[in-house]
C-alpha positions in Angstrom: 1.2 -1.3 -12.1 1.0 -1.6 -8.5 -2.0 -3.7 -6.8 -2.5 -4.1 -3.6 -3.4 -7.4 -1.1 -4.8 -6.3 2.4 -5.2 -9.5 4.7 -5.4 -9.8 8.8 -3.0 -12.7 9.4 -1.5 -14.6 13.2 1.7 -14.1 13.6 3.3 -17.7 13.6 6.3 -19.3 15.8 9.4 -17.5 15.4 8.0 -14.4 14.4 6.6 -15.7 10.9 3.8 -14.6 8.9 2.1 -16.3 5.8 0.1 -14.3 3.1 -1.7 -16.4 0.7 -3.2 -14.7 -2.8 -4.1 -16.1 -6.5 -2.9 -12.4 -7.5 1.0 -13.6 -5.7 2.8 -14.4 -9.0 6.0 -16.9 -8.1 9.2 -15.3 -8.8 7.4 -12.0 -8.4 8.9 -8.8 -6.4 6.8 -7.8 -3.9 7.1 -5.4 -0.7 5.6 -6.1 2.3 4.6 -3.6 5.3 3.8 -5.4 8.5 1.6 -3.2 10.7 1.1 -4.9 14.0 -1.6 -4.4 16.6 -0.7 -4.6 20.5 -1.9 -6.3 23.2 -4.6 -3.4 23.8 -6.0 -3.6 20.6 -4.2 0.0 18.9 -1.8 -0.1 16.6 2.1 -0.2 17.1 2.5 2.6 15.0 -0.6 5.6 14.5 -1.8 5.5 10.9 0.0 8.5 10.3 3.4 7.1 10.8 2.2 4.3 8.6 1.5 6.5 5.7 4.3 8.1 5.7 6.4 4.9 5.8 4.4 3.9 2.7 5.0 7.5 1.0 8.7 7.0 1.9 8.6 3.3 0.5 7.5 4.8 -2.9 9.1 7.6 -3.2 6.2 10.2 -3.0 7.2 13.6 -3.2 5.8 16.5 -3.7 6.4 17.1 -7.0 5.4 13.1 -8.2 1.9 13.6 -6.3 1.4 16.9 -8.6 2.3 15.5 -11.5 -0.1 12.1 -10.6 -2.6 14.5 -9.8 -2.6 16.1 -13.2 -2.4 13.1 -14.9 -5.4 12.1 -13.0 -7.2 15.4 -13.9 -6.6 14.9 -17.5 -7.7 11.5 -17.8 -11.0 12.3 -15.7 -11.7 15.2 -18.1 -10.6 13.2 -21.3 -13.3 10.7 -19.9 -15.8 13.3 -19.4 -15.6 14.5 -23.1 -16.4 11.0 -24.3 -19.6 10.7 -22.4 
């Protein structure tokens, strides 16, 4: 299962950043997607661009989305029949 940490963070000497989490197991894989805002305030990259880095960075295609779509479907209806 995949969970997510969203965090606004300073960007630290030499170009560091820290993210801090009870949820950050040690020893545990994790990928990190950096999305920095400039100067102005708007983001280096449109939130477009960002989401498809993300679709790219878990390999999203088509075909997966349909079949997590259905999946979804069927659970919401297997749900529905138990109310």
């Amino acid at each position: 299962m995949i969970s997510a940490i969203r965090q606004t963070v300073t960007v630290q000497s030499a170009g560091s950043i820290e993210v801090h989490s009870p949820k950050l197991r040690a020893g545990a894989t994790a990928e990190v997607i950096v999305l920095i805002e400039e100067a102005d305030g708007l983001p280096a990259v449109s939130p477009i661009e960002a989401l498809d880095a993300l679709q790219a960075s878990l390999q999203l295609t088509p075909a997966a989305a349909a079949e997590w779509a259905a999946a979804t479907r069927a659970e919401r209806e297997a749900i529905g029949e138990r109310s």
